[in-house]
C-alpha positions in Angstrom: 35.5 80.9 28.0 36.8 80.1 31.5 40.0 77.7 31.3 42.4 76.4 34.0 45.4 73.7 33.9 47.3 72.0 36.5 51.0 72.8 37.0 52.1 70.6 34.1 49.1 71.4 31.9 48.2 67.9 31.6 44.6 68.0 33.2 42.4 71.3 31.9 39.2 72.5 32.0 36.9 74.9 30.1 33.6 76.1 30.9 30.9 78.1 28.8 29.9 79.7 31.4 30.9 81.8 35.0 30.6 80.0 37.8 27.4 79.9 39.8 28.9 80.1 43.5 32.7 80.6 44.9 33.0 80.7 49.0 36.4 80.1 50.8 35.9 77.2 52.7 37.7 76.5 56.2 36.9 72.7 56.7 39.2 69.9 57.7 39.1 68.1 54.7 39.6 71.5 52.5 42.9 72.5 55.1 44.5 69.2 54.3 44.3 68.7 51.2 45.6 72.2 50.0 48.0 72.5 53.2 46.7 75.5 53.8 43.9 77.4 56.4 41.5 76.9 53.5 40.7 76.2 50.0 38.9 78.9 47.3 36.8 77.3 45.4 34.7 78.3 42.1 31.8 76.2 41.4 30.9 75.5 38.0 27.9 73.5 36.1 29.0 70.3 34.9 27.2 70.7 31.8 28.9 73.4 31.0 31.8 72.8 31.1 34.8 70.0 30.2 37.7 68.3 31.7 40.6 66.1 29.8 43.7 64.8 31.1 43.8 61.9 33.7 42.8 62.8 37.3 43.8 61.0 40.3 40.9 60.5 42.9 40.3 60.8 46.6 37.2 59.9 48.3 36.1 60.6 51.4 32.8 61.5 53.8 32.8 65.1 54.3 31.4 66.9 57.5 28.3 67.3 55.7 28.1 63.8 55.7 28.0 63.5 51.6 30.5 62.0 49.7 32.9 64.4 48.4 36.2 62.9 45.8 39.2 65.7 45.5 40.8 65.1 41.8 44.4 65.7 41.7 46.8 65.5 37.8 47.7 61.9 37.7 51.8 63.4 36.3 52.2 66.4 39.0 49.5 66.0 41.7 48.5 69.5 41.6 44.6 69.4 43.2 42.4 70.5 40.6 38.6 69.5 41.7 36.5 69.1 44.3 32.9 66.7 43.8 30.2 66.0 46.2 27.3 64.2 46.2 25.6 67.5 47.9 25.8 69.2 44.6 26.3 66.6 42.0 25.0 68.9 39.1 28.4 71.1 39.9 32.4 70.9 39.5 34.2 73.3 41.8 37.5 73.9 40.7 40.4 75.0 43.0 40.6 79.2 42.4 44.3 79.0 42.1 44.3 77.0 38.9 41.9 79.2 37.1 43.6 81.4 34.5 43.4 84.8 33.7 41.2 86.9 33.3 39.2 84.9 35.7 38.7 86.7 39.6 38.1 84.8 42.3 35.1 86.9 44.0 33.8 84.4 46.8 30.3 85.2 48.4 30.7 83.7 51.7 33.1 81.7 53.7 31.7 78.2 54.8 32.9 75.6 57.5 34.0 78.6 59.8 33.3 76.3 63.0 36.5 74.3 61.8 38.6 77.6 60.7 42.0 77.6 62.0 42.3 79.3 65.3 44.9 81.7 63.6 42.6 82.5 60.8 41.4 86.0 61.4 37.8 86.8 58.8 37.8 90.5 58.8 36.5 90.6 54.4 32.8 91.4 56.0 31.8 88.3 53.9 28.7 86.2 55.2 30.0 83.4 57.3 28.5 80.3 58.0 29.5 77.6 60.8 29.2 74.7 58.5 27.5 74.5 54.8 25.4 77.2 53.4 21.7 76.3 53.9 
């Protein structure tokens, strides 16, 4: 069982099963809402796994062009998911959040055309310029 909780451990989730991708992603929308060069993410199948605890969410258009909502706990505001309408069979949950035992072992890094220009890649993962295809 896979679990992870925001700060205040009102929001969690539990999935069955591993996740089926985790890339580092170096987009726009990924630097601002984390605040930082980019956001790890672990994607997981929805039907798989659960969330409780009230989520507070924002929408936007990503650079994919798909609708993508970041979920944030409604008490502490710690992010928590990211959702898009590119993979709506998935949940990707921010790495961070993920408890222990779980390792975050991404496959790629994605959206490298919008990486931060101080943001040296040098892990010898696959990189691709925007989405992978």
């Amino acid at each position: 069982m896979i679990t992870a909780r925001c700060g205040c451990g009102a929001v969690r989730f539990t999935s069955e099963a591993g996740p089926v991708a985790q890339v580092v992603c170096h987009c726009t929308d990924c630097q601002e809402a984390t605040g930082a060069a980019c956001a790890r993410i672990a994607f997981f199948k929805q039907k798989a796994s659960r969330v409780t605890g009230d989520v507070t969410v924002r929408g936007f258009t990503a650079g994919s062009g798909k609708r993508t909502a970041r979920e944030s706990c409604t008490r502490c505001g710690t992010l928590m998911f990211d959702r898009s309408d590119g993979f709506p069979a998935l949940v990707g949950v921010m790495a961070e959040r993920l408890d222990a035992p779980f390792r975050f072992e991404p496959a790629c890094h994605v959206w490298t055309r919008s990486k931060r220009p101080d943001v040296v890649i040098s892990d010898g993962l696959p990189q691709h310029a925007e989405n992978l295809s």
